[in-house]
N, CA, C and O atoms as a GROMACS GRO file, in nm:
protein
  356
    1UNK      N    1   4.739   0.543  -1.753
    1UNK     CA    2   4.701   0.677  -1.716
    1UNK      C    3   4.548   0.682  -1.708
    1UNK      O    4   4.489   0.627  -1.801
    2UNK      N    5   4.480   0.733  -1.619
    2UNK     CA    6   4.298   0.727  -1.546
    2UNK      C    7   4.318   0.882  -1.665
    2UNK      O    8   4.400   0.962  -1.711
    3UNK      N    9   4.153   0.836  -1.664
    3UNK     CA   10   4.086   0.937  -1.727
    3UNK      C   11   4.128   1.092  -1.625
    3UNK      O   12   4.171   1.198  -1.671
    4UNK      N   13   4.102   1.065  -1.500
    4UNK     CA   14   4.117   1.123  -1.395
    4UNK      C   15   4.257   1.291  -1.449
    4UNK      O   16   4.259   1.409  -1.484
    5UNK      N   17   4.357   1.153  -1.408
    5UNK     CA   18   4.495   1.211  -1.456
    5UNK      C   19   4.501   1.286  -1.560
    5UNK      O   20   4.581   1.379  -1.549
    6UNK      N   21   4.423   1.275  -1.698
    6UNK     CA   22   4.438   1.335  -1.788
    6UNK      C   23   4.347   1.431  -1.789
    6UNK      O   24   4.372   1.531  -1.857
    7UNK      N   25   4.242   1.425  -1.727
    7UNK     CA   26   4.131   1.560  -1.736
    7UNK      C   27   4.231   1.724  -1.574
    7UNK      O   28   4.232   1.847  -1.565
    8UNK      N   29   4.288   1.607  -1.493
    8UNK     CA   30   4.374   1.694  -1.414
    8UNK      C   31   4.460   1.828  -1.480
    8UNK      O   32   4.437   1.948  -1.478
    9UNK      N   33   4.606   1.721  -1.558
    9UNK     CA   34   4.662   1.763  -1.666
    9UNK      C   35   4.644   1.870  -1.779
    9UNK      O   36   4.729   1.947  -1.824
   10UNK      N   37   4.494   1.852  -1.818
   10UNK     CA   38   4.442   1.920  -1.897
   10UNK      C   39   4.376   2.071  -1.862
   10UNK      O   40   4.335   2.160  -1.936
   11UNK      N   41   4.386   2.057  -1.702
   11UNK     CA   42   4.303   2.149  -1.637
   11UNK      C   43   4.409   2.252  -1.581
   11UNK      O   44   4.384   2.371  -1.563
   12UNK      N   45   4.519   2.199  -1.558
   12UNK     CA   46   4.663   2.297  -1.580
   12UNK      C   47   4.665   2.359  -1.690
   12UNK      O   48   4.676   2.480  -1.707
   13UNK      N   49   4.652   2.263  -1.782
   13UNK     CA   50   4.726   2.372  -1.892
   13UNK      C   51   4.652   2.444  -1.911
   13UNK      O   52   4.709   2.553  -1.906
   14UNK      N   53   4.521   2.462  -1.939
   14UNK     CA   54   4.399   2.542  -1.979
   14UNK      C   55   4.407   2.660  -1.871
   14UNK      O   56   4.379   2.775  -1.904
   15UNK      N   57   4.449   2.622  -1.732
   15UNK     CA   58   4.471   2.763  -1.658
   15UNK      C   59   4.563   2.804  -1.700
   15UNK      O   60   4.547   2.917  -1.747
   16UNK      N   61   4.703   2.750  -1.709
   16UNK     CA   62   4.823   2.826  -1.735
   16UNK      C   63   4.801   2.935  -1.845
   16UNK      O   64   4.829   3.055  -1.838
   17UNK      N   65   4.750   2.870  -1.940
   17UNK     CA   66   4.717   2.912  -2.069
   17UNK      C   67   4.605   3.048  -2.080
   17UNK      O   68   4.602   3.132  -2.170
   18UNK      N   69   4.522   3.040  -1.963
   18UNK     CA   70   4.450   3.172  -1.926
   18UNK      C   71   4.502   3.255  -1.901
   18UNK      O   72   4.473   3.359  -1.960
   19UNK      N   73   4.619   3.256  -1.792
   19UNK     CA   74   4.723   3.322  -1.717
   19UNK      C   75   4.751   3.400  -1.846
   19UNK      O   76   4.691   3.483  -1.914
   20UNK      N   77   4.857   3.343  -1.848
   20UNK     CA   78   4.943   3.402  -1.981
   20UNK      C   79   4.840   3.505  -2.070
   20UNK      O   80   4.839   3.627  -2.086
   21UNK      N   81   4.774   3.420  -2.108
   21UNK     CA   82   4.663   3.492  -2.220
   21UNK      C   83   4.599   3.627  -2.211
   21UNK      O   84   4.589   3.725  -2.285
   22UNK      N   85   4.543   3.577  -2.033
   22UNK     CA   86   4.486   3.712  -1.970
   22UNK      C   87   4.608   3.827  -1.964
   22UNK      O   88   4.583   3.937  -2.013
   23UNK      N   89   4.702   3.810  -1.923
   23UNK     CA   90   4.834   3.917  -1.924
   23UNK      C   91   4.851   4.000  -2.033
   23UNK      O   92   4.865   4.122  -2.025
   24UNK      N   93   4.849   3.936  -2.136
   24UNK     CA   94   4.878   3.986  -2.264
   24UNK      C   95   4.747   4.108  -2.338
   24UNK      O   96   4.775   4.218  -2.385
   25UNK      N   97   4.570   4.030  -2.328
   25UNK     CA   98   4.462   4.056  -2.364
   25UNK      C   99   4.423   4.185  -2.305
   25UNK      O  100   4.369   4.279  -2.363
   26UNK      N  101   4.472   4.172  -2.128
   26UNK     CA  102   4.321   4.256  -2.054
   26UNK      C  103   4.412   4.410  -2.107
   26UNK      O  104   4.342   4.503  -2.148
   27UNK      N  105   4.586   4.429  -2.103
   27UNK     CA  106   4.638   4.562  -2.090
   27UNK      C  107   4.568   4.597  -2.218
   27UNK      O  108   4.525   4.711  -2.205
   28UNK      N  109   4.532   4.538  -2.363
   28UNK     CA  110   4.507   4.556  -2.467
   28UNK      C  111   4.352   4.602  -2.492
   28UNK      O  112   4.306   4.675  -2.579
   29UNK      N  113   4.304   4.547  -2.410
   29UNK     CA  114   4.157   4.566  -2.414
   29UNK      C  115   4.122   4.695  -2.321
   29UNK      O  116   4.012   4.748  -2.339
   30UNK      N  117   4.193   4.736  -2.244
   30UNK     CA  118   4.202   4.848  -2.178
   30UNK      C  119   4.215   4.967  -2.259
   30UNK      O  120   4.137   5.062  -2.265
   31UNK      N  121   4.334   4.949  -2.325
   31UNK     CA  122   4.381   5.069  -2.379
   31UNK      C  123   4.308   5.073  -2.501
   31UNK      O  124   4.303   5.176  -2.569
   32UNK      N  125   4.235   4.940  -2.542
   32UNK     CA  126   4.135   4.968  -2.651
   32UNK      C  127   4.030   5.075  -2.618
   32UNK      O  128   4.000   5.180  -2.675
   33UNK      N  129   3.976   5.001  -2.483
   33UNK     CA  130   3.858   5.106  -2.438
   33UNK      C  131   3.874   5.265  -2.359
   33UNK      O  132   3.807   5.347  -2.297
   34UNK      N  133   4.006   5.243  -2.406
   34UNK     CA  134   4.019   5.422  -2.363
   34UNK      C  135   4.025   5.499  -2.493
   34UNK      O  136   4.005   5.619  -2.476
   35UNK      N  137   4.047   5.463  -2.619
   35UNK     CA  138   4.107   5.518  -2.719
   35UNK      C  139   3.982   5.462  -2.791
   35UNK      O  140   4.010   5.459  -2.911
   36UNK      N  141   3.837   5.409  -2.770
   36UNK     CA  142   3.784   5.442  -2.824
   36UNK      C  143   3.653   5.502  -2.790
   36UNK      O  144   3.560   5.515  -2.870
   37UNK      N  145   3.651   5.554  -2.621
   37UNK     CA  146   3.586   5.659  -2.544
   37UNK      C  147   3.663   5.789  -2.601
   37UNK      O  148   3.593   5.891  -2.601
   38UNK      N  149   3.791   5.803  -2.650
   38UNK     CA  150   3.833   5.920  -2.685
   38UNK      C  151   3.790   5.953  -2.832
   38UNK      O  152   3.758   6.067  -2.866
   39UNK      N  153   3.793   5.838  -2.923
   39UNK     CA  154   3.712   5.821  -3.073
   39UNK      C  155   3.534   5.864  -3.030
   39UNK      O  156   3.468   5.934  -3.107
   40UNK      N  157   3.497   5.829  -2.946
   40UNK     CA  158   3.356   5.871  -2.940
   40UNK      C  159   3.349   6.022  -2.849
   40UNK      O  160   3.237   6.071  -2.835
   41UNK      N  161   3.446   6.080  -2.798
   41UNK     CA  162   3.410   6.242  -2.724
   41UNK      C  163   3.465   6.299  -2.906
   41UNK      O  164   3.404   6.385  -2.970
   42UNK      N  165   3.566   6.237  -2.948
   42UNK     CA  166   3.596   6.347  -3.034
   42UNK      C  167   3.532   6.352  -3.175
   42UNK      O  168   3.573   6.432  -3.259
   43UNK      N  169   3.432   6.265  -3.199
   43UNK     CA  170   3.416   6.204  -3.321
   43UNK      C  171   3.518   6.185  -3.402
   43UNK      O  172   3.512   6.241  -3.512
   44UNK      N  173   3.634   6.105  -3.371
   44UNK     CA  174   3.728   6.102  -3.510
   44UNK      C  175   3.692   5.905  -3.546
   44UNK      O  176   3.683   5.800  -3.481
   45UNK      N  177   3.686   5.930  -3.626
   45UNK     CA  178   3.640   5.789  -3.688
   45UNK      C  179   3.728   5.715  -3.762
   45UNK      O  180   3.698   5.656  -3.866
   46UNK      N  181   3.904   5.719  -3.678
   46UNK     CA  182   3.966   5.617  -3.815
   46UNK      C  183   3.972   5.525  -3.768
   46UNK      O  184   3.975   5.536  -3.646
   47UNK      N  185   3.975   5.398  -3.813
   47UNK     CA  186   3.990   5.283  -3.775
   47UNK      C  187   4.138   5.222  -3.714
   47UNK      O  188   4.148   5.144  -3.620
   48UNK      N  189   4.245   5.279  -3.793
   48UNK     CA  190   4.350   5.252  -3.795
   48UNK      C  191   4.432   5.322  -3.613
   48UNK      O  192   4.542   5.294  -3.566
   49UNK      N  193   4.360   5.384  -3.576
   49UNK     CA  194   4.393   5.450  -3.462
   49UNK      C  195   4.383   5.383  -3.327
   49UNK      O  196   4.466   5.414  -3.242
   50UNK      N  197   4.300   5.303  -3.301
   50UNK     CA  198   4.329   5.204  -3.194
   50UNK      C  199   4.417   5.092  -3.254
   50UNK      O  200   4.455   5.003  -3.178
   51UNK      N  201   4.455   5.089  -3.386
   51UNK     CA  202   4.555   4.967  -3.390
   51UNK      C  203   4.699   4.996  -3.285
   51UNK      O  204   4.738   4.929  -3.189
   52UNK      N  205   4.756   5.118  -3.343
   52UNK     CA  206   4.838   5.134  -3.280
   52UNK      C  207   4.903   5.132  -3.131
   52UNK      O  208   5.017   5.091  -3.109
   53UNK      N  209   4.821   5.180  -3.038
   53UNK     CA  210   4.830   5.209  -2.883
   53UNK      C  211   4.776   5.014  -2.856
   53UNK      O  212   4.803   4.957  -2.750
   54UNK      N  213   4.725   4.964  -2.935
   54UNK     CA  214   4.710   4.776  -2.916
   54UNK      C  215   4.870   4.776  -2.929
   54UNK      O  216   4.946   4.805  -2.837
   55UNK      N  217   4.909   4.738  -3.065
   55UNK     CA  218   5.031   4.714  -3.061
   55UNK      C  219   5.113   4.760  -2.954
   55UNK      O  220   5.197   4.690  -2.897
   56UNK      N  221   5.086   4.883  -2.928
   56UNK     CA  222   5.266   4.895  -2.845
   56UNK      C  223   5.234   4.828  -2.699
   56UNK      O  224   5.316   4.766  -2.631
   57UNK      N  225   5.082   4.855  -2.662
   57UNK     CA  226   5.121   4.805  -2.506
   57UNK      C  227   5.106   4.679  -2.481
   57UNK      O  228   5.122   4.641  -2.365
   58UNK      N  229   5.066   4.567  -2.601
   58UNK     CA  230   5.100   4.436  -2.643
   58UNK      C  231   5.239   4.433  -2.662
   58UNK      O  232   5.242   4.311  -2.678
   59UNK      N  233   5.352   4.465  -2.673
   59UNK     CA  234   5.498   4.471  -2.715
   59UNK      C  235   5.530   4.506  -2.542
   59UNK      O  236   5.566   4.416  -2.467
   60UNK      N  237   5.516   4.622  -2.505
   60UNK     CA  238   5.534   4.694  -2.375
   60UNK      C  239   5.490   4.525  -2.266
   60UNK      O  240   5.581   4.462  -2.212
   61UNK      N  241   5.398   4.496  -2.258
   61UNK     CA  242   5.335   4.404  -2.162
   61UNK      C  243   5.444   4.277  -2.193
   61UNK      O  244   5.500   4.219  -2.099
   62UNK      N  245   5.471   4.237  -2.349
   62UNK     CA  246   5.540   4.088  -2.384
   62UNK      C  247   5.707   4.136  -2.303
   62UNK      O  248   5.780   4.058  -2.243
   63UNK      N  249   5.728   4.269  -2.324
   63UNK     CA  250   5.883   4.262  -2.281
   63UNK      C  251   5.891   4.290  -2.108
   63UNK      O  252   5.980   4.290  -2.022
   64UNK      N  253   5.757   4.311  -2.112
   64UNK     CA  254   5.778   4.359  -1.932
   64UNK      C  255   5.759   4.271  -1.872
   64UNK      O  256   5.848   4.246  -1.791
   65UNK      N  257   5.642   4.176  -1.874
   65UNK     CA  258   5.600   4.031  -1.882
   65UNK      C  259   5.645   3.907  -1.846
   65UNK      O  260   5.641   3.839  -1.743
   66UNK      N  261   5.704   3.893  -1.998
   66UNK     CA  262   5.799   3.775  -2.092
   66UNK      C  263   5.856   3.707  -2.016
   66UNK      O  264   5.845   3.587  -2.039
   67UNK      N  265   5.928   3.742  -1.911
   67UNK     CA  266   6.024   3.632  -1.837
   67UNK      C  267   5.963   3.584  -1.740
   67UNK      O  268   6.001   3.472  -1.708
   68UNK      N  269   5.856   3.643  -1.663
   68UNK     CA  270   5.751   3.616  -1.570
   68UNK      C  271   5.686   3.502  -1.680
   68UNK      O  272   5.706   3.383  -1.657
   69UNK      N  273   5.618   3.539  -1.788
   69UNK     CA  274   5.574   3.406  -1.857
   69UNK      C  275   5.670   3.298  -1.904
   69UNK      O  276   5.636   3.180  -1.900
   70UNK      N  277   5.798   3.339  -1.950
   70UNK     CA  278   5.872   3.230  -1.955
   70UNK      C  279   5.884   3.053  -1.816
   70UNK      O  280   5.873   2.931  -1.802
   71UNK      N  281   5.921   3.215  -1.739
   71UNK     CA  282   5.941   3.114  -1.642
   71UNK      C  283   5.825   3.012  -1.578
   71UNK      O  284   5.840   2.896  -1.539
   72UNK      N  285   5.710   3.088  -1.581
   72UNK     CA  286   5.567   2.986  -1.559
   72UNK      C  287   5.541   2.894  -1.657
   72UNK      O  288   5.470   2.801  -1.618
   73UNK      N  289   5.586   2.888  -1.810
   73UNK     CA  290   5.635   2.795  -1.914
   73UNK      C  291   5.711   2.677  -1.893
   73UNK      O  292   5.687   2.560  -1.921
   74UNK      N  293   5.820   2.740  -1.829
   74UNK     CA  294   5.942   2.634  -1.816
   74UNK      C  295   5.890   2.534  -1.667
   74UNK      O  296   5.910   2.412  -1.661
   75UNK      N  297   5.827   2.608  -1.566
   75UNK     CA  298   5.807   2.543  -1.443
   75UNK      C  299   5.707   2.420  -1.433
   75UNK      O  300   5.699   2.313  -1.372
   76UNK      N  301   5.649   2.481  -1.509
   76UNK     CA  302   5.496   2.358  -1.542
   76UNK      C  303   5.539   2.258  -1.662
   76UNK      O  304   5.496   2.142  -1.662
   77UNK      N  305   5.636   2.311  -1.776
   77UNK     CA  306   5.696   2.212  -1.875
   77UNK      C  307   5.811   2.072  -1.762
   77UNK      O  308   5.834   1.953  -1.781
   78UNK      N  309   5.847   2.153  -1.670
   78UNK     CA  310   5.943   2.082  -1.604
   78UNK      C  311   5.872   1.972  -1.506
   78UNK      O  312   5.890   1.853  -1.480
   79UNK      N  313   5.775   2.080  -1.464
   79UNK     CA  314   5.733   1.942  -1.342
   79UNK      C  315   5.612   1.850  -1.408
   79UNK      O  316   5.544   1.774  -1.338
   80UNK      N  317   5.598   1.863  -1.522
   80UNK     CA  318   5.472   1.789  -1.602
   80UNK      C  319   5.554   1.629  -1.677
   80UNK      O  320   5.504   1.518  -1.695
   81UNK      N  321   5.737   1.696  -1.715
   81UNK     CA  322   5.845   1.611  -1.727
   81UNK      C  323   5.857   1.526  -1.644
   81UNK      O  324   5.850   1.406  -1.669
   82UNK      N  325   5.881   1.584  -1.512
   82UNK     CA  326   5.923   1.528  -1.407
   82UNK      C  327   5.799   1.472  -1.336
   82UNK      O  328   5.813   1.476  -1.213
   83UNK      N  329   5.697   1.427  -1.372
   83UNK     CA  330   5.616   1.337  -1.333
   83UNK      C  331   5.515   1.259  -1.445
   83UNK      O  332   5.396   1.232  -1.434
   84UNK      N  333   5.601   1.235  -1.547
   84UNK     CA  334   5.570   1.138  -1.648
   84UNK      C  335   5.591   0.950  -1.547
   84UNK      O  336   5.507   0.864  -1.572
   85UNK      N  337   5.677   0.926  -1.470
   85UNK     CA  338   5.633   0.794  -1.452
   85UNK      C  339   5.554   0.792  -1.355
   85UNK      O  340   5.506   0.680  -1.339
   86UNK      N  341   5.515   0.879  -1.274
   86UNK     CA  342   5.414   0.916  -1.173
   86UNK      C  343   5.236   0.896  -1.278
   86UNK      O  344   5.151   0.823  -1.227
   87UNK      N  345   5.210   0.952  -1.390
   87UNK     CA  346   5.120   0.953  -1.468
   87UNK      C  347   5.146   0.858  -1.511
   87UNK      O  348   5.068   0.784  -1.452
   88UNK      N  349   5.229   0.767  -1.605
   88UNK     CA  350   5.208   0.689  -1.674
   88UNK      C  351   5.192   0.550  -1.580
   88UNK      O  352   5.180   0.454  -1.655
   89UNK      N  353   5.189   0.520  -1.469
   89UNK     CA  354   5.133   0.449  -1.368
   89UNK      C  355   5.280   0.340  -1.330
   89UNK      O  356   5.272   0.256  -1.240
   0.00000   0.00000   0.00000
């Protein structure tokens, strides 16, 4: 296996791995920054108050998501399988 092949390899997964990541992060970071433009018009200062609206649309995004990421899981696990004697030379 070339250095080549393995920096390739490596450069999949690190996108895949963005993909996914980004899906999950940006809805969260959104709804962070709305709920804490609403903490700064209203002055309420609890901390515990953007936890919540994280959680659910982190849950909301994994179940709406999930099979869209599954399946980009399984596709790249499969064809990364299916070209092990192709890599291994």
């Amino acid at each position: 296996m070339t250095p080549e092949t393995v920096l390739t390899v490596m450069q999949q997964t690190l996108q895949l791995i963005s993909v996914l990541i980004a899906a999950i992060l940006l809805p969260a970071l959104f709804i962070g920054l709305l709920v804490s433009m609403f903490q700064a018009a209203t002055s309420i200062n609890e901390q515990t108050l953007t936890f919540i609206p994280k959680l659910f649309i982190t849950l909301l995004v994994l179940m709406v998501a999930g099979p869209w990421m599954l399946s980009m899981l399984i596709s790249f696990t499969r064809r990364l399988f299916e070209d092990i004697p192709f890599l291994i030379g």
